[in-house]
Every structure is written in C-alpha cells, then in structure tokens.
VEXVO-304200 format. One record per residue: y, z, x of N, C-alpha, C, O in turn; residue in three letters. Coordinates in Angstrom, 2 decimals. Layout:
// residues N
> n.north_n.up_n.east_ca.north_ca.up_ca.east_c.north_c.up_c.east_o.north_o.up_o.east_rest
> Y_Z_X_Y_Z_X_Y_Z_X_Y_Z_X_ALA .
...
***
This chain:
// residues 129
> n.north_n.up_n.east_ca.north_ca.up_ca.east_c.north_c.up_c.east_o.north_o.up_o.east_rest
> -1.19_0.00_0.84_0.00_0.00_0.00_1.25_0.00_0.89_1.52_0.94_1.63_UNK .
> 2.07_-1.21_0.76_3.25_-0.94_1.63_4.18_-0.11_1.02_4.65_0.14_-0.09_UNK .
> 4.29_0.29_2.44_5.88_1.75_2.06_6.77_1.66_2.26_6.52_1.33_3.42_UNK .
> 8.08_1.62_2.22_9.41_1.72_3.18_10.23_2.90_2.53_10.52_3.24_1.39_UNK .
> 10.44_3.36_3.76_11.27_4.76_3.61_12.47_4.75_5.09_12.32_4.78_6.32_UNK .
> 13.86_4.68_3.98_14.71_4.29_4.46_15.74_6.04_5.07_16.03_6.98_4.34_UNK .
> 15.95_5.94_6.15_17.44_6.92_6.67_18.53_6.33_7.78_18.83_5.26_8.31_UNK .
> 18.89_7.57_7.79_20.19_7.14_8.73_21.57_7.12_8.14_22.54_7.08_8.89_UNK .
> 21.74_7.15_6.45_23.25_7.09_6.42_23.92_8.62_6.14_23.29_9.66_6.30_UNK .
> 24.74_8.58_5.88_25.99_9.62_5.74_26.74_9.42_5.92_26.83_8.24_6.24_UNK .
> 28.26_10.34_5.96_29.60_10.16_5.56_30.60_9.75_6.86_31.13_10.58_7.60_UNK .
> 30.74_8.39_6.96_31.58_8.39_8.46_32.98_8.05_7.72_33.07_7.64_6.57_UNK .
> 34.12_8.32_8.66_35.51_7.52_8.49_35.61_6.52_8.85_34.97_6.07_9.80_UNK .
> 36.66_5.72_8.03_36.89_4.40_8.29_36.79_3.91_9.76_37.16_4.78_10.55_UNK .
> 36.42_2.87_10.28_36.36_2.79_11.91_34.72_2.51_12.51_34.13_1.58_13.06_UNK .
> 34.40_3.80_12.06_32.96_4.45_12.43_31.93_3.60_11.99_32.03_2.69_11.16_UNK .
> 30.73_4.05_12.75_29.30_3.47_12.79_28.13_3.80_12.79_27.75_4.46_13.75_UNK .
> 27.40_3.55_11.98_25.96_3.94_11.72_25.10_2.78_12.11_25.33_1.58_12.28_UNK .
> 23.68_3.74_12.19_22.59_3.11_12.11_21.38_3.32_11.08_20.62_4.20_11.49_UNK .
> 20.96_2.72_9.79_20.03_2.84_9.13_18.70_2.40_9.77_18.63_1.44_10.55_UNK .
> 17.83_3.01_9.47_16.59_2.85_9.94_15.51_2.73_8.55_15.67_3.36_7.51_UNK .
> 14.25_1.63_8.86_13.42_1.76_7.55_11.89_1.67_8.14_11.19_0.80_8.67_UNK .
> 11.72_3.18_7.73_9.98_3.08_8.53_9.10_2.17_7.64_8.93_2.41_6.45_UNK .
> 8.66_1.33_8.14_7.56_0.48_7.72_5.97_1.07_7.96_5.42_1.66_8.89_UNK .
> 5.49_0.55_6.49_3.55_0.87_6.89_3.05_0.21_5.70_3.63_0.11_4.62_UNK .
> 1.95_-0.20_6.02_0.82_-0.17_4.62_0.83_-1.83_4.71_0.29_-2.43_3.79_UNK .
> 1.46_-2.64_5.85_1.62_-4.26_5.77_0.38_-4.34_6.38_0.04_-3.60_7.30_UNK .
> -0.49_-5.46_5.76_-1.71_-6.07_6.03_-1.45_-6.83_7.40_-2.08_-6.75_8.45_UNK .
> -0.41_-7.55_7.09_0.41_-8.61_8.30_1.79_-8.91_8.37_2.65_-8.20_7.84_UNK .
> 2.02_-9.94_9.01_3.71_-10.12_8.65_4.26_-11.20_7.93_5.37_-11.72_7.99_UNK .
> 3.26_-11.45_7.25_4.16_-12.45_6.41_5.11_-11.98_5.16_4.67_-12.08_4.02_UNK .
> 6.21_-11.54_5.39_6.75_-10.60_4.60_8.27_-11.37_5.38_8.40_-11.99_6.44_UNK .
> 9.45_-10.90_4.08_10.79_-11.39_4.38_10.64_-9.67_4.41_9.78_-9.10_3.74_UNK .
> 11.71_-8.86_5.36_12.09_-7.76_4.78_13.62_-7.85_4.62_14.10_-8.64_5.44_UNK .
> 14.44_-7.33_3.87_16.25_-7.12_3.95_16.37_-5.98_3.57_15.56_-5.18_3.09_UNK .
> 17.87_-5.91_3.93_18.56_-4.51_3.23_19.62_-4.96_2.11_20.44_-5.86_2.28_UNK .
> 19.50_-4.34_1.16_20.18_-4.39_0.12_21.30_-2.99_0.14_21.18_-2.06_0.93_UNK .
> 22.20_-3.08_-0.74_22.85_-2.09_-1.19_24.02_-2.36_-2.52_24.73_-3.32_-2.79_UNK .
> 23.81_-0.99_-3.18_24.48_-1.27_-4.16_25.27_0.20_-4.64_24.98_1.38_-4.80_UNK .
> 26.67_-0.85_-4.79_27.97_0.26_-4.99_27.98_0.62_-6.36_27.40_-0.27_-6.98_UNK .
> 28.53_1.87_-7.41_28.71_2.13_-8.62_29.56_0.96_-9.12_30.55_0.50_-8.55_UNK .
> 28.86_0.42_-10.62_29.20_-0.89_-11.21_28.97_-1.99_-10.92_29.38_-2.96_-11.56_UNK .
> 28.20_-2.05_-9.82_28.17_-3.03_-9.22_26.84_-3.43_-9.41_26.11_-2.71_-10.08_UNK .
> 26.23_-4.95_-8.71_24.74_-5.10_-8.78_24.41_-5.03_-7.91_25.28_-4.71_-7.10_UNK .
> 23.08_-5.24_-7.38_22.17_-4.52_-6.26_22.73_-6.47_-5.31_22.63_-7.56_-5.87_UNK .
> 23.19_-6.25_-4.04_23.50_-7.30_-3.29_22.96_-7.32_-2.05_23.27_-6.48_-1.21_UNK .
> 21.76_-8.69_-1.72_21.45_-8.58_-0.30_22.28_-8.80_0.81_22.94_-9.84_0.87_UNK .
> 22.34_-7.83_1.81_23.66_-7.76_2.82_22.72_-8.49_4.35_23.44_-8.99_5.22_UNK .
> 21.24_-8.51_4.56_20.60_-9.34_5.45_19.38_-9.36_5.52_18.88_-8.26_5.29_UNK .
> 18.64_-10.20_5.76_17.30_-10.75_5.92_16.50_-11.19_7.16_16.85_-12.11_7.91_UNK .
> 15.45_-10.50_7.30_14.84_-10.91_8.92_12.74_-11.20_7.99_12.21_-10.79_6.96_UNK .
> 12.26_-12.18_9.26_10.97_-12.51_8.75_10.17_-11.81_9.72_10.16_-12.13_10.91_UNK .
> 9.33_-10.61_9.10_8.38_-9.95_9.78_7.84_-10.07_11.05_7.53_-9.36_12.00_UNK .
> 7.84_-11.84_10.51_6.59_-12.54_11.59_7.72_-12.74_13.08_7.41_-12.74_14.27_UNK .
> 8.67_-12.85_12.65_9.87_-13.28_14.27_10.46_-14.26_13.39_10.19_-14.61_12.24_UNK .
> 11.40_-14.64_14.29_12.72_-15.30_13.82_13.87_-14.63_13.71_13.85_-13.40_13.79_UNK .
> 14.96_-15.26_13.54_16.94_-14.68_13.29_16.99_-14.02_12.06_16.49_-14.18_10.95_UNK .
> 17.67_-13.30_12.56_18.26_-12.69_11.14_19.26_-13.40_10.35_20.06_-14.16_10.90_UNK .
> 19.27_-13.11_8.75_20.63_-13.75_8.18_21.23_-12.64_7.67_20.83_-11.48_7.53_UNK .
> 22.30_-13.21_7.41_23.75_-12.44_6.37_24.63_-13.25_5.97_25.26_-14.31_6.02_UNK .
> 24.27_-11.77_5.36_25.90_-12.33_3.64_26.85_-12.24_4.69_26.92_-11.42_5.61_UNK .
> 27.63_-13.31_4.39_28.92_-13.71_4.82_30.02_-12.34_4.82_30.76_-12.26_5.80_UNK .
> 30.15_-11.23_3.71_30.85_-10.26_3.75_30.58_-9.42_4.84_31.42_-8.57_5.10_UNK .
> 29.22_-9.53_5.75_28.79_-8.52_6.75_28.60_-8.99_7.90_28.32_-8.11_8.72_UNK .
> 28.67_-10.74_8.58_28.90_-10.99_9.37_30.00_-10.51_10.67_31.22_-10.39_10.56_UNK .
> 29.29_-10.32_11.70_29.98_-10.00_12.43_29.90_-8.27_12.76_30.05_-7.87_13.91_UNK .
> 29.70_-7.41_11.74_29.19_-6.11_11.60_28.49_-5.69_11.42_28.53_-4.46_11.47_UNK .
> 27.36_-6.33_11.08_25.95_-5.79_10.77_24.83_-6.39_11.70_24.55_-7.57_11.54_UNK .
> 24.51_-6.03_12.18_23.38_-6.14_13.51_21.64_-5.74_12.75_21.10_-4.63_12.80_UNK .
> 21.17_-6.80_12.21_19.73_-6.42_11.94_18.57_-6.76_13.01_18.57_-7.79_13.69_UNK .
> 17.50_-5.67_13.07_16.56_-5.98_13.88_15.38_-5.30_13.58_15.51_-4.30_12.88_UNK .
> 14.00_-5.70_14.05_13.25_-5.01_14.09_12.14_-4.10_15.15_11.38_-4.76_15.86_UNK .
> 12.10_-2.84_15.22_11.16_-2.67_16.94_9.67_-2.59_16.21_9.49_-1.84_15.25_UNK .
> 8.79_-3.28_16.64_7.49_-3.90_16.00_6.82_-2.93_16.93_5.63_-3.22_17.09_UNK .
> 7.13_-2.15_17.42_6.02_-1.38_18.33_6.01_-0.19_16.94_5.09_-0.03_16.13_UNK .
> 6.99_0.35_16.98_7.29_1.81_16.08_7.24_1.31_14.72_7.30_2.10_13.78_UNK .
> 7.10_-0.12_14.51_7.74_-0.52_12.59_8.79_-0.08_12.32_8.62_1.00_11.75_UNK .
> 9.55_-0.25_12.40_11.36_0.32_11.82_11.84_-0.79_12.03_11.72_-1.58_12.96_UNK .
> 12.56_-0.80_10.88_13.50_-2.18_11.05_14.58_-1.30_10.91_14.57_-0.24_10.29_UNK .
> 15.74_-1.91_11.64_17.08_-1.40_11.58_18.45_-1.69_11.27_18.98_-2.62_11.88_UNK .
> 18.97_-1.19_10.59_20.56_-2.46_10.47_21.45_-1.28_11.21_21.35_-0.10_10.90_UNK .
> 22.41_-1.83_12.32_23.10_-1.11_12.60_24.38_-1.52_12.24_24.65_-2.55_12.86_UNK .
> 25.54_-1.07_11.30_26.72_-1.21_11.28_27.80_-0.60_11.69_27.96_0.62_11.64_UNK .
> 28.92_-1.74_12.28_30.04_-0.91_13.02_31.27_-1.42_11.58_31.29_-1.95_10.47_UNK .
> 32.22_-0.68_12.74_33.66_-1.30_11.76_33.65_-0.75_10.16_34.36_-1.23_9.26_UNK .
> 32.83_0.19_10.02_32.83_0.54_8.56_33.91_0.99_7.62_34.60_1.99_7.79_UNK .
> 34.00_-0.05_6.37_35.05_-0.11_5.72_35.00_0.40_4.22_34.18_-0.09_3.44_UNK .
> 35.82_1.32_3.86_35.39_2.08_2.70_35.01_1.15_1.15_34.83_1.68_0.05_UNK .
> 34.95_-0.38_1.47_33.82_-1.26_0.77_32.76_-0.53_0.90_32.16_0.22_0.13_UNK .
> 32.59_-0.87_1.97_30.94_-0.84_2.30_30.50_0.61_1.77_29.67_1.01_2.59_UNK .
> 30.63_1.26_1.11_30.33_2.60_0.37_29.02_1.74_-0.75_29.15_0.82_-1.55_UNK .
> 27.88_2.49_-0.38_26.68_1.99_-1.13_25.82_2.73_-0.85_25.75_3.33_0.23_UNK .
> 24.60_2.86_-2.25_23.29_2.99_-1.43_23.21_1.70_-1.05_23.78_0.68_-1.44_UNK .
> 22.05_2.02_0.15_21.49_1.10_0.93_20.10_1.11_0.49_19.52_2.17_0.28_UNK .
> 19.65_0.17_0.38_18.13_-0.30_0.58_17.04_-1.11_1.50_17.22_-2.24_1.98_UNK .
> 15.97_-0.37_1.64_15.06_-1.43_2.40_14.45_-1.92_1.43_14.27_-1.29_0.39_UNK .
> 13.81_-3.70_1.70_12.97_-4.00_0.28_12.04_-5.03_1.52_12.41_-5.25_2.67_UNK .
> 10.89_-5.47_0.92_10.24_-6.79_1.66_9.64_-7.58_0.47_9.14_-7.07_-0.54_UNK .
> 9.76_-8.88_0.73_9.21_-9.74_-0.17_8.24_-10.66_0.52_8.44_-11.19_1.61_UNK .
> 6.88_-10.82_-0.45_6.06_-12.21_0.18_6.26_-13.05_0.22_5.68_-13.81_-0.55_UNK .
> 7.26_-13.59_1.17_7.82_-14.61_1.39_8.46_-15.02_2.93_8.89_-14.27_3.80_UNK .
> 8.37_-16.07_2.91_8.72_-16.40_4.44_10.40_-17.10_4.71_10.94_-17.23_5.81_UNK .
> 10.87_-17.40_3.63_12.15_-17.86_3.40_13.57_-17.54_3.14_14.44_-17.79_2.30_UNK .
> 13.38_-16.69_4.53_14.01_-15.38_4.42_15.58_-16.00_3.99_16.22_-15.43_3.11_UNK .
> 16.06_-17.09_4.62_17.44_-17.62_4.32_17.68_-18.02_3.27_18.83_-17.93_2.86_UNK .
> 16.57_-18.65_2.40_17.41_-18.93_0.98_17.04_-17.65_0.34_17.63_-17.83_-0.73_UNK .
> 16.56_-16.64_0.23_16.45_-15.28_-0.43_18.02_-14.90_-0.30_18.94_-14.90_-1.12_UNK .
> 17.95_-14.56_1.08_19.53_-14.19_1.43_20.72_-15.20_0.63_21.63_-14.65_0.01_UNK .
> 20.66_-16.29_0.70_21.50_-17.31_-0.22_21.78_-17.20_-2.08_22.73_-17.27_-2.87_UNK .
> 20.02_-16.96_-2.13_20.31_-16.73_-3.97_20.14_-15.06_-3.80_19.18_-14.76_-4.50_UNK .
> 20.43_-14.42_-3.47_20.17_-12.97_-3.57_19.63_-12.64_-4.70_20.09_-12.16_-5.73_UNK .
> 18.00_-13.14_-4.18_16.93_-13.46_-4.97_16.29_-11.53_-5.17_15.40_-11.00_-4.51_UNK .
> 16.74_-11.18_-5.78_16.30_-9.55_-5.49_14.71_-9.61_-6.37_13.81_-8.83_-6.06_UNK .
> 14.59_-10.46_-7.29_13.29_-10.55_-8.03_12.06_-10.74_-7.40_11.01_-10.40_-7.93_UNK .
> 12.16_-11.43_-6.01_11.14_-11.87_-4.92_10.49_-10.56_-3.97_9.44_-10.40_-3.34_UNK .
> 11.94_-9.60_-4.29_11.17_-8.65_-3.41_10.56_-7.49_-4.55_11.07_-7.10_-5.60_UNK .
> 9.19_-7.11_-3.86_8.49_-6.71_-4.73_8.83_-4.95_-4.39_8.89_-4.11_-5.29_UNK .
> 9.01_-4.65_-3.03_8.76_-3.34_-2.46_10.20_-3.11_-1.99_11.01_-3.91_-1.50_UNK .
> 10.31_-1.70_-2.30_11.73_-1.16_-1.84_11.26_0.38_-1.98_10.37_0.85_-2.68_UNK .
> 12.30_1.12_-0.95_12.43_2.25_-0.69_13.29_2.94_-1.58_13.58_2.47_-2.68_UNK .
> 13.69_3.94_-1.21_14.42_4.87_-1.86_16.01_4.62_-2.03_16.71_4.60_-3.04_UNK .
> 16.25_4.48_-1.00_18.04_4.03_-0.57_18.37_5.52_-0.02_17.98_6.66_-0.26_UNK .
> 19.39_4.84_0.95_20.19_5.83_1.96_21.53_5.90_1.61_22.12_4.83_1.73_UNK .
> 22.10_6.70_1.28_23.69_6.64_0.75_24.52_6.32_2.16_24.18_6.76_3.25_UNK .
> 25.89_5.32_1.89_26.35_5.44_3.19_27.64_5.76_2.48_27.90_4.92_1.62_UNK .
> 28.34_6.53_2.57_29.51_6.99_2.40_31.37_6.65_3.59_31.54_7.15_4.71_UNK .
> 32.25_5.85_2.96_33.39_5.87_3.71_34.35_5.88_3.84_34.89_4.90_3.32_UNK .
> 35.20_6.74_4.47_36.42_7.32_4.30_37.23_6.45_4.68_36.88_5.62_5.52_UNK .
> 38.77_6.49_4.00_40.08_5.68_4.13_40.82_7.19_5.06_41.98_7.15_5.47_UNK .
***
C-alpha cells in the first residue's frame, strides 16, 4: 500500500525558506508521477510541481518557478520541495500525492489532480508580511 507522509512546514516571515519533505513507501516500482500540491482557504487544490519516480526533470507551475527546487533522494525515498523567497501567497497546505502515470508534464499543465490516486496528509506552510 503506498504511503506518503508529508513534513517540514511551519511559520516563516516573508523572505524565508523551507524545506518540505515526503517519506515515500509501499511503491512496487517507479512508475509513478509524484507532485506537490497545495491548497490555500477558498481556493482549489493547485499542482505547484511534478517529478517521474523513474528519473527525469522536474516541472512547475509557472507561479513557482524559479523558487521551488523539487527533488528526489531514492536512497532514503523522500522527495523534497525546497522553497526560498517565501511570499505570504504561498500560505497553503501542502501536499504530497503520486499518480500512475508517467506524464508528469501534462499532469502539471492540466492540474490533473483526478490522476493522482495517493496523497498524504498536508503540511501547513504559513507566511508572514
């Protein structure tokens, strides 16, 4: 049974930088898209980037380019998004999710959230003006 169990956020000031982390287990293999999602009050659940289990680049939403650094260390399973420059937008839970799918860029494009089947809990990231 795959798991993802997501940490790492809390309350930084504007400026500041975190790192979310999402322990991975229970994957047969890697054919899996995994991303992080997050979603602000009123808002809908929006994928912010996408990486393919198996290897390959990461993508992003255009709003997080440039600040959001996704990766994965395949020794430990954790995938990670690290964000700098945090802007009291970016106030969300965060989510880990993975979908069976290998197409990780048009997921990221239609922020196809229906494809992914598995998601974690969400990590609140909180940010101050």
């Amino acid at each position: 049974q795959v798991q993802l169990v997501e940490s790492g956020g809390g309350s930084v000031q504007a400026g500041g930088s975190l790192k979310l982390s999402c322990a991975l287990s229970g994957f047969d293999d890697t054919n899996y898209c995994l991303g992080w999602f997050r979603q602000s009050p009123g808002n809908e659940r929006e994928v912010v980037a996408t990486l393919f289990f198996g290897g390959g680049r990461p993508h992003y939403a255009d709003s997080v380019k440039g600040r959001f650094t996704l990766s994965i260390d395949v020794v430990n399973l954790t995938l990670h998004l690290d964000i700098t420059s945090l802007q009291p937008d970016d106030t969300a839970v965060y989510y880990c999710a993975a979908a069976r799918r290998w197409d990780c860029s048009a997921l990221l494009n239609l922020n196809d959230r229906p494809a992914f089947r598995y998601w974690g809990q969400g990590t609140q990231v909180s940010v101050s003006s």
